[in-house]
Backbone as ProteinMPNN parsed JSONL, in Angstrom:
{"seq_chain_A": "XXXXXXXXXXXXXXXXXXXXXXXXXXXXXXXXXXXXXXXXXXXXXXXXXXXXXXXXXXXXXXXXXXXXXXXXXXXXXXXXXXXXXXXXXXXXXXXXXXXXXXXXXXXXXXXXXXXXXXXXXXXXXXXXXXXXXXXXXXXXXXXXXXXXXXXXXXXXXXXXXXXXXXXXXXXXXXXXX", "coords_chain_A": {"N_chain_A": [[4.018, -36.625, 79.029], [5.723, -37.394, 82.354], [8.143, -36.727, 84.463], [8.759, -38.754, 85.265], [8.051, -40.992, 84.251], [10.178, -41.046, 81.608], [12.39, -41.053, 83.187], [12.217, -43.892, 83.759], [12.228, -45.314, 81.688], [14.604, -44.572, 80.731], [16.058, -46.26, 82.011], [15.255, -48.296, 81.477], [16.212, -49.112, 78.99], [19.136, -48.453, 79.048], [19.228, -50.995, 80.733], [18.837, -52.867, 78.934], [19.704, -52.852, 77.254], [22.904, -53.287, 78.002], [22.548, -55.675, 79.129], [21.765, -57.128, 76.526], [24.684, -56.911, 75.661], [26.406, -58.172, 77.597], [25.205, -60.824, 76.754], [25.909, -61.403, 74.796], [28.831, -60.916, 74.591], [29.007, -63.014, 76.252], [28.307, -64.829, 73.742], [30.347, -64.456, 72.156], [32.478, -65.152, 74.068], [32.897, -67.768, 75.065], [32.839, -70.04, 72.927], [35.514, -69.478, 72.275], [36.852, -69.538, 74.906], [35.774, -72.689, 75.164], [37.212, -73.894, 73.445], [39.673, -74.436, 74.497], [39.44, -76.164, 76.365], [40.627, -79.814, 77.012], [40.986, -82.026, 74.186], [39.127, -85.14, 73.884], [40.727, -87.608, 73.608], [43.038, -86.551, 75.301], [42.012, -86.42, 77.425], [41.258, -88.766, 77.82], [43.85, -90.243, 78.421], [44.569, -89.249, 80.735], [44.47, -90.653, 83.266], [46.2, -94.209, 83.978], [45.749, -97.499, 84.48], [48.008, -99.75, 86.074], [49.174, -103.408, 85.709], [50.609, -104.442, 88.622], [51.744, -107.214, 89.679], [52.912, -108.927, 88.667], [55.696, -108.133, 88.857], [58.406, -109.174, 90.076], [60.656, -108.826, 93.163], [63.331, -106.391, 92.702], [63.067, -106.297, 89.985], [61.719, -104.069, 87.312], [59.178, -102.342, 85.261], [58.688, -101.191, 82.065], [56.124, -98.595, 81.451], [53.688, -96.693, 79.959], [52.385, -93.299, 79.828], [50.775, -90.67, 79.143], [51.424, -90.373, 77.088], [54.101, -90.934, 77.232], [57.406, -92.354, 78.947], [56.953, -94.354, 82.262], [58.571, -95.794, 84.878], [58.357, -98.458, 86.618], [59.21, -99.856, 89.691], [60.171, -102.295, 91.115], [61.289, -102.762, 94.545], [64.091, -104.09, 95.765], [64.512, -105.369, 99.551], [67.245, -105.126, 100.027], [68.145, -102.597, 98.054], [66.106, -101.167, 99.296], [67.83, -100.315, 101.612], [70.293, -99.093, 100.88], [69.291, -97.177, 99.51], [68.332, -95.404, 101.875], [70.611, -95.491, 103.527], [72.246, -93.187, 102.343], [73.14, -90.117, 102.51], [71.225, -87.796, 102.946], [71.465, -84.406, 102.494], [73.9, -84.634, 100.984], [72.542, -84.915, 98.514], [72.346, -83.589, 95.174], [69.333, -82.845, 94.611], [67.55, -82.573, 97.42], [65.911, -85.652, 98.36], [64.599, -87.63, 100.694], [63.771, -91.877, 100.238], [61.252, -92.564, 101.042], [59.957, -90.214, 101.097], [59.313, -90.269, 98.151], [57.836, -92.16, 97.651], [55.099, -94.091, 98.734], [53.263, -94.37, 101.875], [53.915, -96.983, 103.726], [54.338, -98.658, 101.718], [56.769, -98.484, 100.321], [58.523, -100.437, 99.297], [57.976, -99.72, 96.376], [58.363, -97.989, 93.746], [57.654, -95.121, 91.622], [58.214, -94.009, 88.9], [58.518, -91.136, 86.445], [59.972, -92.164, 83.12], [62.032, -90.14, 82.099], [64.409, -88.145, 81.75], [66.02, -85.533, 83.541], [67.689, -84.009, 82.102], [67.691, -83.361, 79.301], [66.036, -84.674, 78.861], [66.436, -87.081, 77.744], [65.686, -91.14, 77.62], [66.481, -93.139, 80.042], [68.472, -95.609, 80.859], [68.088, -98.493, 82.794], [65.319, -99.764, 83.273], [64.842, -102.055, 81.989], [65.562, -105.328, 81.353], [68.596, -106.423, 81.972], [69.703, -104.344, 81.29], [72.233, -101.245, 81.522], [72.685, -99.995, 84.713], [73.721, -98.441, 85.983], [76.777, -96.974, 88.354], [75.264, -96.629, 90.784], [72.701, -98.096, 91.2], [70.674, -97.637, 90.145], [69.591, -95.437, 87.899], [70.674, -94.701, 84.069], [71.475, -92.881, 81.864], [72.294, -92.719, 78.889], [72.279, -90.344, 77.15], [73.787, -88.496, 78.114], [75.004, -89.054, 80.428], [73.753, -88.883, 83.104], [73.236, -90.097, 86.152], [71.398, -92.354, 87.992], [70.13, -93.101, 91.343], [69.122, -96.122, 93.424], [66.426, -95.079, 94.395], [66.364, -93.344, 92.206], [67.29, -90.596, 92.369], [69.361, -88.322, 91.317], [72.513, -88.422, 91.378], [75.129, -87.798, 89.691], [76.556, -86.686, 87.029], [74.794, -84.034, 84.477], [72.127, -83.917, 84.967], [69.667, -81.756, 85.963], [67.837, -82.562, 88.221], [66.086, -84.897, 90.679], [64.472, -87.827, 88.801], [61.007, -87.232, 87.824], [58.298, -87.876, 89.971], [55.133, -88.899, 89.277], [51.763, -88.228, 90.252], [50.377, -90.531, 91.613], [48.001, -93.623, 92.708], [47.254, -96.383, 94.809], [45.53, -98.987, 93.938], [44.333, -101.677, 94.557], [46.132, -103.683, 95.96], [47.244, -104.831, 93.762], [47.322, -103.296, 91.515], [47.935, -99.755, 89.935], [47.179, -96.894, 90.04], [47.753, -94.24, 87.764], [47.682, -90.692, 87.317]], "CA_chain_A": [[5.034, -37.458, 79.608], [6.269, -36.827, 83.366], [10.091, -36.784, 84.312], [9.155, -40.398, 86.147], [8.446, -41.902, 83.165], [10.865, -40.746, 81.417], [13.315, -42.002, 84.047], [12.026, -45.535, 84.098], [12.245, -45.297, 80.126], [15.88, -44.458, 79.835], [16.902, -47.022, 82.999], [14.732, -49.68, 81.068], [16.566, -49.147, 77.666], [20.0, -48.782, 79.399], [19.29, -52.087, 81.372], [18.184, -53.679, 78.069], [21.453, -52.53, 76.143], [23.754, -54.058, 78.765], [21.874, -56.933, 79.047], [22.078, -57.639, 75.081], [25.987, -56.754, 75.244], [26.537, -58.975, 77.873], [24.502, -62.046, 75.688], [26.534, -60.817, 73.242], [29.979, -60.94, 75.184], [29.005, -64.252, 76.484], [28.371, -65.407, 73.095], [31.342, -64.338, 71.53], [33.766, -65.614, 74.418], [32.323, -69.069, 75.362], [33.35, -70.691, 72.06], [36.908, -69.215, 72.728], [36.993, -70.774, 76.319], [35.679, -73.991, 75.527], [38.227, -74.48, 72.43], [40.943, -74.571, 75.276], [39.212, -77.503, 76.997], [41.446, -80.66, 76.368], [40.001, -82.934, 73.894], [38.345, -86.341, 74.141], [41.806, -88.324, 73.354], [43.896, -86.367, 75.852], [41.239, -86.823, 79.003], [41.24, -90.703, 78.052], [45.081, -90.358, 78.583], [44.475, -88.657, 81.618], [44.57, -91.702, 83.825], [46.267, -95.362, 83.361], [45.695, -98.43, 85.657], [48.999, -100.832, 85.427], [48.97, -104.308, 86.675], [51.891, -104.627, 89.02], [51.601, -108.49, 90.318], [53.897, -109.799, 88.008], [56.725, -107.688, 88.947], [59.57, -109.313, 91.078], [61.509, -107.806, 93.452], [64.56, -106.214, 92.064], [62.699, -106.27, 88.333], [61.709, -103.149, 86.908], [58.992, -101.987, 84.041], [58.334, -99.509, 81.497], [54.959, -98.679, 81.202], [53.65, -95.684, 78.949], [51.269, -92.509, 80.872], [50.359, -89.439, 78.598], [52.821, -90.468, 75.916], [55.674, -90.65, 78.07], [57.437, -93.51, 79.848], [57.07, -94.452, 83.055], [58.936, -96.675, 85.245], [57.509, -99.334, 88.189], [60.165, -100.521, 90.112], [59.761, -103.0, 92.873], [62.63, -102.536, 95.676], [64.386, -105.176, 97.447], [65.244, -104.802, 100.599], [68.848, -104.016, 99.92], [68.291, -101.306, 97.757], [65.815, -99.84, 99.786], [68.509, -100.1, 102.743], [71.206, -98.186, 100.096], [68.872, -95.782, 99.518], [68.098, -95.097, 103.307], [71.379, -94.741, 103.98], [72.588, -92.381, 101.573], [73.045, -88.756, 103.418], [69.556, -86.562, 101.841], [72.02, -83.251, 102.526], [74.609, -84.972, 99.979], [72.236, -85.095, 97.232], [71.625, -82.538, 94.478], [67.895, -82.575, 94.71], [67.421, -83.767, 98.34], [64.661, -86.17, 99.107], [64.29, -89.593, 100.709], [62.648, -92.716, 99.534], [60.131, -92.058, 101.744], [59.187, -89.311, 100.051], [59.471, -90.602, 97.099], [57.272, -93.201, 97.8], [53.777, -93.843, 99.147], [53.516, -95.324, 102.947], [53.565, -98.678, 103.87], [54.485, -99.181, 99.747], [58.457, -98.358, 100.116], [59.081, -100.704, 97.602], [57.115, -99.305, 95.455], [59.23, -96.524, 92.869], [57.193, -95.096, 90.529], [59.054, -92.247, 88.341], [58.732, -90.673, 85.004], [61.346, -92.469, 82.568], [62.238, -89.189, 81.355], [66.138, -87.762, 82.239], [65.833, -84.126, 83.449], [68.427, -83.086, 81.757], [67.205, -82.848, 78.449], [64.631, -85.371, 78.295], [66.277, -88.847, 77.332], [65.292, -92.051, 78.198], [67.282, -93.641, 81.13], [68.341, -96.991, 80.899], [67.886, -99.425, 83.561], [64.187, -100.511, 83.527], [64.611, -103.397, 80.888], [66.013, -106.914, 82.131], [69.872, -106.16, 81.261], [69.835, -102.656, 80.597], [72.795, -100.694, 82.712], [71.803, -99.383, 86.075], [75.141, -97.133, 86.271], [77.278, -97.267, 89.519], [74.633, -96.421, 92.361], [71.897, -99.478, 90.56], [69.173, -97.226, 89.438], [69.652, -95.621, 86.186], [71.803, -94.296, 84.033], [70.93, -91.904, 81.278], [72.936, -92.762, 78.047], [72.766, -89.265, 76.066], [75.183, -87.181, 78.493], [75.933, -89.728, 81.517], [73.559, -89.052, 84.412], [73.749, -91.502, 86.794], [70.37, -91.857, 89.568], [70.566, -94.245, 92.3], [68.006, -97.132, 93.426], [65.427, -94.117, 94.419], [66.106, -92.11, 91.165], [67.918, -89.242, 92.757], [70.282, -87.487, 90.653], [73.665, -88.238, 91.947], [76.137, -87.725, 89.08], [75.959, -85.894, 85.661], [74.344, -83.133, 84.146], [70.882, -83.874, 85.274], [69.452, -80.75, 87.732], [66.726, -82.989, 89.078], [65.76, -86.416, 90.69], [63.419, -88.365, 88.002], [60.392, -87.299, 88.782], [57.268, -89.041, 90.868], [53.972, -88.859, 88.997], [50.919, -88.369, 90.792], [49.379, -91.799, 91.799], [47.427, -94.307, 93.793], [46.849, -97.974, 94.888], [43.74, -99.272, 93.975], [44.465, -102.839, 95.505], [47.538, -104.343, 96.173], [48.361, -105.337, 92.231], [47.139, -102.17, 90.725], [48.366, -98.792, 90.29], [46.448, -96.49, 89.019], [48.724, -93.071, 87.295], [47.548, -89.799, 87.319]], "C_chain_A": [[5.588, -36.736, 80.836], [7.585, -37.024, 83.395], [9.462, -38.319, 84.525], [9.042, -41.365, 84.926], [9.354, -42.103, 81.95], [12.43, -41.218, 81.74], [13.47, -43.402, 83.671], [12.267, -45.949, 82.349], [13.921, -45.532, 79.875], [16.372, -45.79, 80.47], [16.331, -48.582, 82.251], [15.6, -49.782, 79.584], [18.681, -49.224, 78.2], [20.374, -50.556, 79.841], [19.352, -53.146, 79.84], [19.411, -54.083, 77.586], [22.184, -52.878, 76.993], [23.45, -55.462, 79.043], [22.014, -58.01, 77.957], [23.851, -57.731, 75.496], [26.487, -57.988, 75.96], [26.02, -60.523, 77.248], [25.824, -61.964, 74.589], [28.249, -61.204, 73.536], [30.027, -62.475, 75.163], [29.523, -65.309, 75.182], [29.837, -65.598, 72.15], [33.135, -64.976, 72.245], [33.627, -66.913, 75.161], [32.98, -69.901, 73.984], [35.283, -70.596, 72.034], [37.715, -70.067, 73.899], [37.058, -72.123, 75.867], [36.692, -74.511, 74.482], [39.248, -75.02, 73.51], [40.959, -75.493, 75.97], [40.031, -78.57, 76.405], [40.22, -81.419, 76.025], [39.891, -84.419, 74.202], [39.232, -87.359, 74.202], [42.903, -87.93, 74.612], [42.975, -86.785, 77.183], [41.231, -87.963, 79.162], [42.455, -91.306, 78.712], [45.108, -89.868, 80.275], [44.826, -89.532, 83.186], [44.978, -93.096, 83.541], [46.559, -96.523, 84.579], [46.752, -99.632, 85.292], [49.171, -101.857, 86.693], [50.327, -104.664, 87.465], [52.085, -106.389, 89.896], [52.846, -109.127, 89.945], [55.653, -109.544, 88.225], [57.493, -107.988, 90.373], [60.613, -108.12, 91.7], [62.681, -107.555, 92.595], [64.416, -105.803, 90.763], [62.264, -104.4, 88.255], [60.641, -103.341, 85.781], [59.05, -101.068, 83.812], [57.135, -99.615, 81.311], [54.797, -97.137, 79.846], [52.064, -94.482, 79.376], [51.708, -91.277, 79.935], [51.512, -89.107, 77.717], [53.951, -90.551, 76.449], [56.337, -92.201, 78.866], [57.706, -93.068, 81.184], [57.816, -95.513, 83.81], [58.376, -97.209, 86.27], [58.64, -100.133, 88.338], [59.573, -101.259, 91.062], [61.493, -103.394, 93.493], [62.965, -103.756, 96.141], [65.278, -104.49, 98.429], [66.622, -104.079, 100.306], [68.869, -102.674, 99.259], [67.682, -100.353, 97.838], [66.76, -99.287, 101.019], [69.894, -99.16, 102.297], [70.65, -97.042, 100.107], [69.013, -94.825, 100.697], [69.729, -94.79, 103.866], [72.831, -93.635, 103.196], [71.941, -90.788, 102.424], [72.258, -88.272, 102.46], [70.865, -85.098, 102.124], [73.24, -83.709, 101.607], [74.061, -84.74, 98.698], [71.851, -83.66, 96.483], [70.386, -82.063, 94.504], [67.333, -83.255, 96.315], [66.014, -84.275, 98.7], [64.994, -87.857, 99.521], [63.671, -90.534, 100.075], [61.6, -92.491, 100.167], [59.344, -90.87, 101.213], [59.115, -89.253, 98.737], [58.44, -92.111, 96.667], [56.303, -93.068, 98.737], [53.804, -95.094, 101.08], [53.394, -96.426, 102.805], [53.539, -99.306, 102.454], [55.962, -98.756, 99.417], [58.8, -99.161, 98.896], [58.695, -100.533, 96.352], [57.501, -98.174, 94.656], [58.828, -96.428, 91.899], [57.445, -93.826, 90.013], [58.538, -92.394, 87.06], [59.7, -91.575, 84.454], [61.829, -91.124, 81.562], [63.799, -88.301, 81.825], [65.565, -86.136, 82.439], [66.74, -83.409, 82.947], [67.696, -82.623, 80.351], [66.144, -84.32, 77.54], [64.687, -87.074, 78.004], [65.937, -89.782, 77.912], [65.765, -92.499, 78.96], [67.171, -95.147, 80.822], [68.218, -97.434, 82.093], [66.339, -100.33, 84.316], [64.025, -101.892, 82.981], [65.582, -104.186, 81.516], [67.451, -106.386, 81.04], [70.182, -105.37, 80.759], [71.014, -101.957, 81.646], [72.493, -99.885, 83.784], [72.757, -98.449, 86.605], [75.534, -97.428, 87.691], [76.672, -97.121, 90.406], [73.776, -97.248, 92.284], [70.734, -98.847, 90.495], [69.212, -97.273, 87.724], [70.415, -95.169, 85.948], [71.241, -93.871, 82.388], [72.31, -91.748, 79.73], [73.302, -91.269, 77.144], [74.329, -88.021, 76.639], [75.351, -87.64, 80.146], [75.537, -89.357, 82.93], [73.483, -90.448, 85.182], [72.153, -91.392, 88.212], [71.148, -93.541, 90.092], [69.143, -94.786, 92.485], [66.823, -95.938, 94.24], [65.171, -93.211, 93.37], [65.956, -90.738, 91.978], [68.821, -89.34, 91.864], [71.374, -88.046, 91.196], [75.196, -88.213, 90.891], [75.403, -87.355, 87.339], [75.36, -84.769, 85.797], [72.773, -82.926, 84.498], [70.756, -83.064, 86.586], [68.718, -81.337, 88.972], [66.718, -84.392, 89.016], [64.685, -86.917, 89.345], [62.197, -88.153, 88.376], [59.507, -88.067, 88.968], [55.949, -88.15, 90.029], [52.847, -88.742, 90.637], [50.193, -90.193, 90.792], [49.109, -92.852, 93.015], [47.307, -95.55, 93.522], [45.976, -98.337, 95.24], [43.55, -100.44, 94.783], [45.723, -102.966, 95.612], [48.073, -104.814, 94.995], [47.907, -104.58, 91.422], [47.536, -100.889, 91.217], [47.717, -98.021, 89.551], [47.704, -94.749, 88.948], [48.027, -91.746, 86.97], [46.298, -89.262, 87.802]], "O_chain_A": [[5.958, -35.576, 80.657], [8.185, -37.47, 82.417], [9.881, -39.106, 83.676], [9.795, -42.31, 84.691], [9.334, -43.163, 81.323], [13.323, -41.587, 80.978], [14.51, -43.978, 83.351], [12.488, -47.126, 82.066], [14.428, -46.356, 79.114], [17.041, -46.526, 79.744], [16.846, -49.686, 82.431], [15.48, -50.906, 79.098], [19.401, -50.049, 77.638], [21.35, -51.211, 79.475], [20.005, -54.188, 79.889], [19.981, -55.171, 77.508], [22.943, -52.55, 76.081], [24.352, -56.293, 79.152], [22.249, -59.209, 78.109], [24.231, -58.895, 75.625], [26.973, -58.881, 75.267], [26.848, -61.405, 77.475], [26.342, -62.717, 73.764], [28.858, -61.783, 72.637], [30.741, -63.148, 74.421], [30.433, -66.139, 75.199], [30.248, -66.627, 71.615], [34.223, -65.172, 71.704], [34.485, -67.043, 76.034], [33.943, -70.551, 74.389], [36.069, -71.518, 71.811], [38.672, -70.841, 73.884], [38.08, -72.79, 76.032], [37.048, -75.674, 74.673], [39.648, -76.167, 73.31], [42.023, -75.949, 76.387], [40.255, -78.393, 75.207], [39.158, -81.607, 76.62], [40.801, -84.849, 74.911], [38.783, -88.296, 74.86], [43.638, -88.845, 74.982], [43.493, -87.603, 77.943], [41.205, -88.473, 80.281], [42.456, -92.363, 79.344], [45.974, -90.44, 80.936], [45.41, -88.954, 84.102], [44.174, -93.577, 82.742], [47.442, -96.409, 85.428], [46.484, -100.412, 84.378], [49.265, -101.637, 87.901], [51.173, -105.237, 86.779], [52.789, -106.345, 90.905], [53.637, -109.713, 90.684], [56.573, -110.309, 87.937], [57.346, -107.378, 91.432], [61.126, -107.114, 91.21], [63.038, -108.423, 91.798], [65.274, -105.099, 90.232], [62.565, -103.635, 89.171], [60.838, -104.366, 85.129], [59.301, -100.096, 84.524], [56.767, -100.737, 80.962], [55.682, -96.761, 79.077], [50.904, -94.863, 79.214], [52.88, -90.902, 79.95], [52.239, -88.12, 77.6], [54.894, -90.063, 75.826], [55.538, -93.036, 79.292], [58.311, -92.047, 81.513], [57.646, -96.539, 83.15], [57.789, -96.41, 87.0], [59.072, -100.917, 87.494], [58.602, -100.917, 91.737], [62.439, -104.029, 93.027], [62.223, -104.433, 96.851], [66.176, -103.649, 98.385], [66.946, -102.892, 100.346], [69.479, -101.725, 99.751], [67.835, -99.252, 97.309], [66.628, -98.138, 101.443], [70.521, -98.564, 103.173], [71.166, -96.013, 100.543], [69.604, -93.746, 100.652], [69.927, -93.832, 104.614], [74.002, -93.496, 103.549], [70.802, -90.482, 102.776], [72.541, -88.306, 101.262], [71.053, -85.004, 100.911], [73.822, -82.643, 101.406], [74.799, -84.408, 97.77], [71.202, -82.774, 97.039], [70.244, -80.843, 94.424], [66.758, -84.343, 96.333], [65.131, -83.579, 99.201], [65.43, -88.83, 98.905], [62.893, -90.131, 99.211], [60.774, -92.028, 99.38], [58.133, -90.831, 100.995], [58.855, -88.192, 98.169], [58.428, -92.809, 95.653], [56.383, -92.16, 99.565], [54.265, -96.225, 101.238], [52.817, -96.953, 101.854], [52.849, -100.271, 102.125], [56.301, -98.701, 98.234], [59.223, -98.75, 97.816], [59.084, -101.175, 95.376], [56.832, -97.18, 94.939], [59.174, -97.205, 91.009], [57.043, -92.763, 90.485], [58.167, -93.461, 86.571], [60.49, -91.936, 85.327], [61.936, -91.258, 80.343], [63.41, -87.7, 82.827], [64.807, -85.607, 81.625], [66.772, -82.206, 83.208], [67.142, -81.524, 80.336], [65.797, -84.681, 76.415], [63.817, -87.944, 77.989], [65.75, -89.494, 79.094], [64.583, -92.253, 78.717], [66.138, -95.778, 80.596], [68.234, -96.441, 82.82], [66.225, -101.084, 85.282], [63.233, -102.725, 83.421], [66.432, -103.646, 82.224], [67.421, -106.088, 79.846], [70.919, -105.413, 79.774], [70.68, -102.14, 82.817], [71.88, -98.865, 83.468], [72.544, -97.758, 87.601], [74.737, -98.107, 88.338], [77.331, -97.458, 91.39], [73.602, -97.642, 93.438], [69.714, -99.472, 90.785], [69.063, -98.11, 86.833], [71.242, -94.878, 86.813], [70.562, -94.715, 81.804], [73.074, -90.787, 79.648], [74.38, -91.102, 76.574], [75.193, -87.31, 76.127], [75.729, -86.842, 81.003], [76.343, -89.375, 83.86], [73.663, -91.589, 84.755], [72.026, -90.525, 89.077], [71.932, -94.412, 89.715], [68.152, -94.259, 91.978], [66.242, -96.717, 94.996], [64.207, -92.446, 93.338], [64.962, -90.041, 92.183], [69.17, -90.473, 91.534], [70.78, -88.437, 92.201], [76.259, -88.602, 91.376], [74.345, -87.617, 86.768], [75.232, -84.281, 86.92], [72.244, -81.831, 84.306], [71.251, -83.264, 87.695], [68.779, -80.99, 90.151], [67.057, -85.098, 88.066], [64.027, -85.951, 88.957], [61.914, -88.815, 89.375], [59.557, -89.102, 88.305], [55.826, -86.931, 90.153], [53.164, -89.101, 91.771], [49.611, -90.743, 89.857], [49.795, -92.93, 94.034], [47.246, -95.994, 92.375], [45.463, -98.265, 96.356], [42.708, -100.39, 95.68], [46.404, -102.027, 95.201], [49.237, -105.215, 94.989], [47.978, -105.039, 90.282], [47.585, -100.63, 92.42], [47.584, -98.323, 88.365], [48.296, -94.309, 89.934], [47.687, -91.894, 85.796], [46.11, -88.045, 87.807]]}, "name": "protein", "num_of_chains": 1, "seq": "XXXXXXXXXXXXXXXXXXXXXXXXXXXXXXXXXXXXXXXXXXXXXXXXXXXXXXXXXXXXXXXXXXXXXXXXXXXXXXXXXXXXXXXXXXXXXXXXXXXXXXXXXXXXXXXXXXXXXXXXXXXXXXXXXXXXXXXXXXXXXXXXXXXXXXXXXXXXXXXXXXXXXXXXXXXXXXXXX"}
């Protein structure tokens, strides 16, 4: 036996044995990983297409996106012209409707129904539900108050309601997340 083979002996048995460990690694942390993948029920949830045709100005629904409610407002003019002129450096969380909303779709307010304070439901999506003094919502467990953009403007709530991710597939669909 020369040194060279010798060499090529140990570098082939090293290579081998890292080679296995890695197989070996793989195997042992691939089943770990993929557990963490969401399953087959939550990815279905993942997306929800809601028909908005039916909804008059001024009206309001609740819909329901990854267990949670959502609200679809449709604006009328006036209370997108309240919103608009409501000072953004007044508000607790400042943003416009405009940013709160998708171009050329202003009347279009699509929030979480979820209260940031500690989670409750907000009234004013349901036909005769109270819309609290600014005519958005109004958050029965501890008395926030949003306005017709769902900004914050009174109570314990730190944050506006917030805005889901979503898009308009045509003009009477919305698709959510």
């Amino acid at each position: 036996m020369t040194d060279g083979e010798g060499v090529r002996r140990r570098d082939f048995i090293n290579i081998a044995a890292v080679t296995f460990a890695g197989i070996g690694g793989v195997a042992v942390l691939y089943p770990l990983i993929s557990q963490m993948a969401p399953s087959a029920d939550v990815l279905a949830e993942s997306s929800t297409e809601i028909d908005i045709s039916s909804i008059q100005p001024g009206q309001a629904i609740k819909a329901v996106w990854r267990k949670q409610p959502v609200f679809i407002r449709n604006l009328t003019p006036v209370e997108i012209a309240e919103a608009d002129k409501v000072p953004v450096d007044s508000l607790r969380d400042p943003q416009t409707l405009g940013e709160r909303t998708k171009e050329g779709k202003k009347n279009w307010l699509i929030t979480m129904g979820v209260c940031t304070h500690l989670g409750c439901v907000p009234l004013g999506a349901g036909e005769g539900e109270t819309r609290g003094e600014f005519g958005g919502y109004f958050c029965p467990c501890h008395g926030s108050v949003y306005d017709t953009a769902a900004r914050i403007r009174k109570g314990p709530a730190p944050k506006n309601l917030e805005v889901p991710e979503y898009s308009f597939n045509s003009d009477t669909v919305v698709k959510i997340g």
